[in-house]
C-alpha positions in Angstrom: 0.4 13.5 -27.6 -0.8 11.3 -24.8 1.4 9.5 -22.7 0.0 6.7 -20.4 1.6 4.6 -17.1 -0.2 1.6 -16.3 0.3 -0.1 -12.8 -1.1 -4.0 -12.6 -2.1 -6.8 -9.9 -2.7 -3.7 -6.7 -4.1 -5.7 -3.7 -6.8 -2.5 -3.3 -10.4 -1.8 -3.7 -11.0 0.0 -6.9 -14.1 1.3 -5.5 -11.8 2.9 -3.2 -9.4 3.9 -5.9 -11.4 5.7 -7.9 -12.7 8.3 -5.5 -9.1 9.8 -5.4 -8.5 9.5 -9.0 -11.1 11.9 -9.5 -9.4 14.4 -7.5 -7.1 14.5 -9.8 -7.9 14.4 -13.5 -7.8 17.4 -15.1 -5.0 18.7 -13.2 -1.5 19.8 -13.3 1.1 17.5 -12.7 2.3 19.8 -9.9 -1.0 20.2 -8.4 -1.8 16.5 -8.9 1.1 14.9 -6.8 0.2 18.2 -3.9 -3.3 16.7 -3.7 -2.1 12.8 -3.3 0.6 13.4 -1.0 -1.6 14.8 1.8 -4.2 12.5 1.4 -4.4 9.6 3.6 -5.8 6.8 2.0 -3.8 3.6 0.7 -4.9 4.2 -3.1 -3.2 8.2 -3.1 0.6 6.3 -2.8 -0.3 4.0 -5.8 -1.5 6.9 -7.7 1.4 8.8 -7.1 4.0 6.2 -8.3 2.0 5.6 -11.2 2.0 9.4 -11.8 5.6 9.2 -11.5 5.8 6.9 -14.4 4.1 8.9 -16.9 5.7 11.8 -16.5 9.3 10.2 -16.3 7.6 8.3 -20.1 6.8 11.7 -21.0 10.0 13.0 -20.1 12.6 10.3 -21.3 10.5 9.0 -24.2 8.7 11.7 -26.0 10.9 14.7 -24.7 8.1 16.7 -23.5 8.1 19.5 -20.6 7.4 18.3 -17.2 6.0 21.6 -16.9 3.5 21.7 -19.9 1.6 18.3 -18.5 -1.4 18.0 -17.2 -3.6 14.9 -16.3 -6.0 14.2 -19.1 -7.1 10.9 -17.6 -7.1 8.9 -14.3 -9.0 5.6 -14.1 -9.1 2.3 -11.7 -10.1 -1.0 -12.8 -11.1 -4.1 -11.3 -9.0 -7.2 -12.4 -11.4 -9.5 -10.5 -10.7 -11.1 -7.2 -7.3 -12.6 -6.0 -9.1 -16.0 -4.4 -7.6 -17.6 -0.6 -8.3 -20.7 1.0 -10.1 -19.6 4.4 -10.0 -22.5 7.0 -13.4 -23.4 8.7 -14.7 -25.4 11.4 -14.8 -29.0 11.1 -12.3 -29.3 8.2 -14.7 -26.8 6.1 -12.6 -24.5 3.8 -14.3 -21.3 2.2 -13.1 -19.1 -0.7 -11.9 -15.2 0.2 -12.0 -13.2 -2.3 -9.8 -10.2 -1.7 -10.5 -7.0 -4.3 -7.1 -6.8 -7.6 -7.1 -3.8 -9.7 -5.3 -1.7 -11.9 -4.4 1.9 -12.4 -4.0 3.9 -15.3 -2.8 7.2 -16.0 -2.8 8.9 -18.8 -1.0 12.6 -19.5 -0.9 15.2 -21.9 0.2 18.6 -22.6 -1.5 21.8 -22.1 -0.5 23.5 -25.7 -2.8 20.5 -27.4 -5.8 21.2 -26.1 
């Protein structure tokens, strides 16, 4: 059975994102949150709470083995961009577009596969 976590509205790149979600799919959960907690970018703290989140689903909801999980699948997608006023010379204004996405994790145990 696959349980999923879903984290929305991250102020962060998920160009960025997704180079560190790859690190981790396929993995165990144990070896997952060894891999994110050492690594230093901004994306590797979001992935771990949303890592978190499906196993605590997993655990609570479906009453599987923390044990017996493994990520199946880790992905990062753009929501579009959050847009800011920018003040300009001369009473100008421009539009800033700073990068929203959203991660999702999805787990699933090792016996199903």
């Amino acid at each position: 059975m696959e349980v999923y976590a879903k984290t929305k509205h991250l102020r962060l790149s998920a160009t960025k994102a997704r180079l560190v979600a790859e690190l981790i799919k396929g993995k165990d959960i144990d070896e997952a949150f060894a891999i994110l907690k050492v690594l230093p970018q901004k994306a590797a703290g979001y992935l771990e709470k949303t890592l978190k989140s499906a196993v605590a689903n997993a655990e609570n909801n479906f009453d599987m083995d923390k044990d017996s999980l493994y990520v199946h699948r880790a992905y990062v997608e753009s929501e579009g961009p959050m847009k800011r006023i920018y003040m300009r010379g001369m009473g100008r204004a421009d539009i800033q577009r700073k990068p929203v996405s959203q991660i999702t994790i999805v787990v699933k145990n090792k016996e199903e596969v």
